[in-house]
C-alpha positions in Angstrom: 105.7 96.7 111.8 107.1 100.0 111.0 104.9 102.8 110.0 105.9 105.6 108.2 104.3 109.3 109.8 102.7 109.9 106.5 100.7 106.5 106.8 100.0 107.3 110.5 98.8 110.6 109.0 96.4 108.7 106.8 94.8 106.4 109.7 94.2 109.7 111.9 92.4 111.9 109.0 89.8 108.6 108.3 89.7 107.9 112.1 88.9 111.9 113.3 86.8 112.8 109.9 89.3 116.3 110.1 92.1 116.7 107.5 95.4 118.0 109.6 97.5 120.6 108.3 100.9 119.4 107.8 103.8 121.4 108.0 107.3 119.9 107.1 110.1 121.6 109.5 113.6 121.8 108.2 116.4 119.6 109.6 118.2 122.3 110.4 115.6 124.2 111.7 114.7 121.7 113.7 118.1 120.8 115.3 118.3 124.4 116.3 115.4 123.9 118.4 113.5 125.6 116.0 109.6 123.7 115.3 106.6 124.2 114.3 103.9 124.9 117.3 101.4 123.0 118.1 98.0 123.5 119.3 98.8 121.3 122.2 102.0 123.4 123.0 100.6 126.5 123.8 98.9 125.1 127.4 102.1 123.1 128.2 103.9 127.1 128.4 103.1 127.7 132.0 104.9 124.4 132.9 107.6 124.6 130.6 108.7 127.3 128.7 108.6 127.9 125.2 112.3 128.2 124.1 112.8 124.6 125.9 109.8 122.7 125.4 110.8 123.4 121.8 114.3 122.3 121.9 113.4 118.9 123.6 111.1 118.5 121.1 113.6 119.2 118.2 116.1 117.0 119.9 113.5 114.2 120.0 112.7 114.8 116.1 116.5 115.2 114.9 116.5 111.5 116.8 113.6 110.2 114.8 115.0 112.1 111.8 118.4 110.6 111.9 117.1 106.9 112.9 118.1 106.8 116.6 114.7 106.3 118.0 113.6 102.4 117.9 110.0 101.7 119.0 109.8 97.4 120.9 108.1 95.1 118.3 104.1 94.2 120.1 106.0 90.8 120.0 108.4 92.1 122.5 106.0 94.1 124.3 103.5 91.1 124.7 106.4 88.9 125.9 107.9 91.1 128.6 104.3 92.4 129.6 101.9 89.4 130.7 98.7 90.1 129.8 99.2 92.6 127.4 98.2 93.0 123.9 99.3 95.6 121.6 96.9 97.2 119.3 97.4 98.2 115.7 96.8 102.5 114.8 94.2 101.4 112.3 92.5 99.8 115.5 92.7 102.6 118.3 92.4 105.4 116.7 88.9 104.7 115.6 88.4 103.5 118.9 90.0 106.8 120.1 87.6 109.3 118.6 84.3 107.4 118.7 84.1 106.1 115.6 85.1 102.1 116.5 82.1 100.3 114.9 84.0 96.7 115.1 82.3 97.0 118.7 79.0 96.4 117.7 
């Protein structure tokens, strides 16, 4: 199954009770290396430097944006990894900020 961002979107506002922001970034912006930050870049700075964290991370979304990124099926996953069993979004991200109640 494919899922679109804006359903992943979806699961994670339910799952974390907080409504993200969303920003939309321009394709061309984004192929110049130009994105929107992140909370979660700011730390990563003293590892990797700004200019170039961003531009991987544009060339990794002008990849997503232009189809070029394919994601194994769980089917393919489960087959080449014994013992493994993929989970569904709607599943771990509950699961992934405390608020699984299918446990009980």
């Amino acid at each position: 199954m494919h899922m679109r961002l804006n359903t992943f979107l979806t699961y994670t506002n339910e799952s974390s009770g907080t409504k993200f922001k969303v920003t939309y970034d321009k394709l061309e912006d984004v192929s110049q290396g130009r994105i929107t930050e992140l909370p979660s870049h700011v730390p990563m700075y003293q590892f990797f430097p700004k200019e170039r964290l961003q531009g991987m991370v544009g060339m990794f979304l002008n990849w997503m944006a232009e189809g070029q990124v394919n994601h194994t099926t769980s089917q393919e996953i489960e087959k080449i990894v014994q013992g493994v069993h993929v989970m569904t979004f709607d599943r771990l991200l509950p699961m992934a900020w405390g608020n699984d109640n299918t446990r009980n």
